[in-house]
C-alpha positions as CSV (number, residue, x, y, z in Angstrom):
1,X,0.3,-1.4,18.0
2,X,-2.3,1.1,17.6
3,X,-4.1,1.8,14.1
4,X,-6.3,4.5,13.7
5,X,-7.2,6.7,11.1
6,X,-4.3,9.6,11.0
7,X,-5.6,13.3,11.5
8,X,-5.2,15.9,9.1
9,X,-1.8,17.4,10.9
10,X,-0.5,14.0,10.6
11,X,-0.7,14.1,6.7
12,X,2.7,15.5,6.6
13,X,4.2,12.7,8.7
14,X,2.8,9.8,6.2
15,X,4.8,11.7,3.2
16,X,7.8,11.4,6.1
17,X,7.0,7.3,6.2
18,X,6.7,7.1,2.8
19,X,10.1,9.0,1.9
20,X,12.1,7.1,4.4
21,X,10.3,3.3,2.7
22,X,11.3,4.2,-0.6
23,X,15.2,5.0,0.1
24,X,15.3,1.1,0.3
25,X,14.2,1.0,-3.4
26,X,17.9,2.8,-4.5
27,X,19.6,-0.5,-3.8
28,X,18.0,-2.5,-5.5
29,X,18.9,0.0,-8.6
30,X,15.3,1.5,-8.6
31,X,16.1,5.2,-8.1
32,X,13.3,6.1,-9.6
33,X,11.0,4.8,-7.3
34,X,13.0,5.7,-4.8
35,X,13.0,9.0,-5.8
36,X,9.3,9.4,-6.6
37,X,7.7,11.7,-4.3
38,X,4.9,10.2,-1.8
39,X,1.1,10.7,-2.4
40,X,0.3,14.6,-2.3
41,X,-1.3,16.2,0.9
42,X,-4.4,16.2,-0.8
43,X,-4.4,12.9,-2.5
44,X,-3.7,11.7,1.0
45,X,-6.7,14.1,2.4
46,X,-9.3,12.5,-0.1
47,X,-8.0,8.9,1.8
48,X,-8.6,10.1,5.5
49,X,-11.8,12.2,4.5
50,X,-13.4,8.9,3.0
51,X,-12.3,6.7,6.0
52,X,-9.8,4.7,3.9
53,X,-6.7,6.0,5.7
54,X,-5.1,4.6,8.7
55,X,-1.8,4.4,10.8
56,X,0.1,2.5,13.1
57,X,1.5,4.1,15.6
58,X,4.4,3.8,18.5
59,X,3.9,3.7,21.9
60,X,3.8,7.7,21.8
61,X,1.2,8.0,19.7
62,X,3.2,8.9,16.1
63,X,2.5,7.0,13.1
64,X,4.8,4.7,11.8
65,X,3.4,2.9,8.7
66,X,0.3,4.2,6.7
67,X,-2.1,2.5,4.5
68,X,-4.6,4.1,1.9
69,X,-7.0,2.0,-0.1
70,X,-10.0,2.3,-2.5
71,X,-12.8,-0.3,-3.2
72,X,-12.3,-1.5,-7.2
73,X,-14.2,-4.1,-8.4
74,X,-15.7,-5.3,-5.4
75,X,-12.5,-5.7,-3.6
76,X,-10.6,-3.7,-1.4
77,X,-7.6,-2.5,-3.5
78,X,-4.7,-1.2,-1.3
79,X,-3.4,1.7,-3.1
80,X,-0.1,2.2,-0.1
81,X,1.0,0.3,2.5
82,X,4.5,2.1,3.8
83,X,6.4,1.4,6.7
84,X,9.6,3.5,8.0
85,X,12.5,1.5,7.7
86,X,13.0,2.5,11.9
87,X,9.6,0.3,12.8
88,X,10.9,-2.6,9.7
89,X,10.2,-6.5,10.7
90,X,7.8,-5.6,13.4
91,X,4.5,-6.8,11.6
92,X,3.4,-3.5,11.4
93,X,2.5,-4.0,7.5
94,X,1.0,-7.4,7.8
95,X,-1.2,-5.8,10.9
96,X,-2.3,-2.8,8.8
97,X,-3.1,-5.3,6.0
98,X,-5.3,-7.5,8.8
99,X,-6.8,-4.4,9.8
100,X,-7.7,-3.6,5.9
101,X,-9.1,-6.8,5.0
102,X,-11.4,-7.1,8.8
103,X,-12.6,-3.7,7.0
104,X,-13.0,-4.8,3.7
105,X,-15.4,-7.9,5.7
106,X,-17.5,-5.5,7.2
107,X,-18.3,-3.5,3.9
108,X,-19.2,-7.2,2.3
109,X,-16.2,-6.5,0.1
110,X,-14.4,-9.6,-1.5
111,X,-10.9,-10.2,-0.3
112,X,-8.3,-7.5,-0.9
113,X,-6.2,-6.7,-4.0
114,X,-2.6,-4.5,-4.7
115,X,-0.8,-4.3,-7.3
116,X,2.9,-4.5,-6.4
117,X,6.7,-5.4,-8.1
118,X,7.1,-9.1,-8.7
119,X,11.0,-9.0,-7.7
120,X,11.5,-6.9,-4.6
121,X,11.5,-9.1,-2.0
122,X,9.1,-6.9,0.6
123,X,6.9,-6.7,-2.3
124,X,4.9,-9.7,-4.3
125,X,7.7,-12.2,-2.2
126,X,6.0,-10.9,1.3
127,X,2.5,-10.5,-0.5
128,X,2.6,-14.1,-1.4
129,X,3.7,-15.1,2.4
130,X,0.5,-13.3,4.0
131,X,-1.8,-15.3,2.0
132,X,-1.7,-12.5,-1.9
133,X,-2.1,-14.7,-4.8
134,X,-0.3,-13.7,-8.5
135,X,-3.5,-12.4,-10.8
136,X,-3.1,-13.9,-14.1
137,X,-3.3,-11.3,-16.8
138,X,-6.6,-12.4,-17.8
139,X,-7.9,-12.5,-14.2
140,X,-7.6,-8.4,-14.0
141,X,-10.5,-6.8,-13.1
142,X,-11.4,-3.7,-15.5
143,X,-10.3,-1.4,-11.9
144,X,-7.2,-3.2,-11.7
145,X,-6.4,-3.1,-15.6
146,X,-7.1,0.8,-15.4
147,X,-4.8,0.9,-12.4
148,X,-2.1,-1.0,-14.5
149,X,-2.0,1.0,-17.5
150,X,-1.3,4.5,-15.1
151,X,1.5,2.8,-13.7
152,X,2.7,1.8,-16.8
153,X,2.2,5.5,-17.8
154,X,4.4,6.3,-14.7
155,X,7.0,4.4,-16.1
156,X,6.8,1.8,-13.8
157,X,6.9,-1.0,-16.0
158,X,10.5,-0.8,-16.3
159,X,10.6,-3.5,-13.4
160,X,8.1,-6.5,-13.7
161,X,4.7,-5.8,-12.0
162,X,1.7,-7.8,-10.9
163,X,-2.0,-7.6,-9.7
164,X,-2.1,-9.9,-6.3
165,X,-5.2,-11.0,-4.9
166,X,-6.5,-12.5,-1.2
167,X,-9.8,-13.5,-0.3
């Protein structure tokens, strides 16, 4: 599995990835979400332009799985991690994540952090398998607590939430 930071002609391809992840959300009754449209081509332009985009990619090059991320608070916050349902149980997410926090290392950052729903089961259940610990209320960063209240502005409190932490 290759990751490398995606090219600007690959932009499109990501909001491809990130469509075909968040079908899955519909069964779990989360239309919404599943319906929410993926990070815009320019959101996703600011990621690759400040190095904090990358991709994993098949064995002909195309990306797969994406992940975008900021630093907050010290940390390495993942903003996206999205892998298309065709590349699923592969380790693809958990590798991107590796990759992230070997980045996060050499910027002298802290660990990384997401925020994430506590009761879909590739969500806080994975998070919590590759090492994420459940950020009590109190341990929110200011970042993190800003990041909270837009999602709850989103409307995404209408399923239970959580800031996770590693490192």
């Amino acid at each position: 599995m290759r990751i490398r930071p995606p090219t600007p002609a690959e932009l499109p391809v990501l909001q491809d990835v990130e469509r075909a992840a968040g079908a899955a959300f519909r069964g779990l009754g989360m239309a919404a979400v599943a319906d929410d449209e993926p990070p815009a081509l320019d959101v996703l332009e600011h990621y690759r332009g400040a190095g904090r985009a990358w991709v994993a990619c098949d064995s002909g090059g195309r990306p797969v799985a994406y992940l975008i991320c900021e630093p907050v608070d010290g940390a390495l916050h993942i903003e996206q991690v999205s892998v298309h349902p065709d590349a699923a149980h592969r380790g693809i997410g958990r590798t991107l994540l590796a990759y992230a926090a070997d980045r996060a290392r050499e910027e002298g950052l802290a660990g990384l952090t997401l925020t994430t729903f506590t009761e879909v089961p590739w969500n806080a259940p994975y998070y919590e398998r590759l090492g994420f610990r459940v950020l009590a209320e109190a341990e929110l960063t200011p970042g993190l607590r800003k990041i909270r209240a837009h999602e709850a502005e989103l409307g995404l409190d209408r399923w239970p939430r959580v800031g996770m932490r590693r490192g």
